[in-house]
N, C-alpha and C positions, 0 to 999 in steps of 0.2 A: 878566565883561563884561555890560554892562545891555543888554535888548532892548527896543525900544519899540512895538508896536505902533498903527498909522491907518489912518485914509481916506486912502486914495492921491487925490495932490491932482494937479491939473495939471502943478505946478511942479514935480512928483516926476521927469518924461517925462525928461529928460535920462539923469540916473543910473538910473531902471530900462529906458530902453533901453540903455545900456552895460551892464545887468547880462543884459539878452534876449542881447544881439549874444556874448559871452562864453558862453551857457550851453548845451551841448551837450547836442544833440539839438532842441534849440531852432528851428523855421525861421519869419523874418519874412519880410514884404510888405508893399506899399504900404498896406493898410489899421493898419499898425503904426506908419504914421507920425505927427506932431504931433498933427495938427488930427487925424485922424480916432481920437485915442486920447482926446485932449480931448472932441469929442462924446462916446464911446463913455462915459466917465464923467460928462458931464452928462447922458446921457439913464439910468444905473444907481447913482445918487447914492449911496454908504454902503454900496454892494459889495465894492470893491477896495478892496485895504491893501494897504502895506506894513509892514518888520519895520526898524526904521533899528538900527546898534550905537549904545556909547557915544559915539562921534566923531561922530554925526549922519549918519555914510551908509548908506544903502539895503543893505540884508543878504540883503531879498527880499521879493517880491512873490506879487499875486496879482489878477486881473482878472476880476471876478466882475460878473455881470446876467442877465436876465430878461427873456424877450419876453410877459409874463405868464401865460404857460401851463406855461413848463420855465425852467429855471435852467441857466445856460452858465457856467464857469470856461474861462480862459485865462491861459497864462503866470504859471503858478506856475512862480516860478525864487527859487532858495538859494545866493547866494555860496561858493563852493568852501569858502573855507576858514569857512564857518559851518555846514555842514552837517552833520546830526548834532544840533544841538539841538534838534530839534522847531518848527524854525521853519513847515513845511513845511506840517507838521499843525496849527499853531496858525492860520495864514494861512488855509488852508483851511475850519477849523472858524470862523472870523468872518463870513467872504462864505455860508457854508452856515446862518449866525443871521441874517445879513440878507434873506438867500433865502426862509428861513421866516415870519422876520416881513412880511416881501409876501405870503403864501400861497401860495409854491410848493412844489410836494412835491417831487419830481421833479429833479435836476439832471443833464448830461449833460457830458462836457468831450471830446477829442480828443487823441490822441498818438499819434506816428507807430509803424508797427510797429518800425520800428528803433531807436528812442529806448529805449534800455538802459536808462538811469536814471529814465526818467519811467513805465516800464511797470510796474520793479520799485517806485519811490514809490507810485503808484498804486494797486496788486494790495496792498501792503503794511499799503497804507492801508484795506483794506476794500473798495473799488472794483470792482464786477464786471465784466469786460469781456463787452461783449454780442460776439452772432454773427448772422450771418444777417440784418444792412445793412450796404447799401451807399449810399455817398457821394457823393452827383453835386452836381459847380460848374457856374458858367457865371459867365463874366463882363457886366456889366449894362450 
């Protein structure tokens, strides 16, 4: 089966939120919605991809940008049953050429402690999990 790798486009938002809401360990919010995913890729243009199959659907994703000082990835997520080919690592290794090519060094991304699969993706992938911060929200 052929993989295709892009730029995650706006019009991608339907199917790789069906693939977010599906993907365990996975948790969304209001800021995961339409419009504020549509900004969040016009304000990080040539960050995010996705991985389509041969049938044109979404396999997997990746949400990548930059507040110009650090590089932020979100919601990398792999269709069950594609996982396993490197899609994961390939997604990743695009938004972290795009990253570079703006001048970032530096990226940082987020995953809950109890997200099984996205800890051991992560660590596997080379990934070092820091210690010693802590996370404070507030809503605006």
């Amino acid at each position: 089966m052929e993989l295709t790798y892009r730029e995650m486009l706006a019009a991608d938002y339907d199917e790789s939120h069906a693939l977010w809401l599906k993907t365990e360990g996975m948790v969304l919010s209001e800021a995961d919605a339409r419009k504020e995913i549509e900004a969040y890729l016009a304000r990080n243009p040539g960050c995010s991809f996705v991985c389509e199959d041969s049938a044109g659907q979404v396999a997997g994703t990746i949400l990548g940008g930059h507040d110009g000082r650090r590089g932020f990835i979100y919601h990398v997520a792999v269709s069950p049953d594609q996982r396993g080919k490197g899609i994961g690592g390939q997604l990743v290794k695009l938004s972290l050429d795009k990253l570079r090519e703006a001048g970032i060094q530096k990226c940082h991304l987020f995953v809950l402690e109890n997200n099984e699969i996205g800890n051991r993706f992560w660590a596997r992938s080379g990934w070092m999990k820091r210690s010693g911060i802590a996370i404070f929200s507030a809503d605006t």
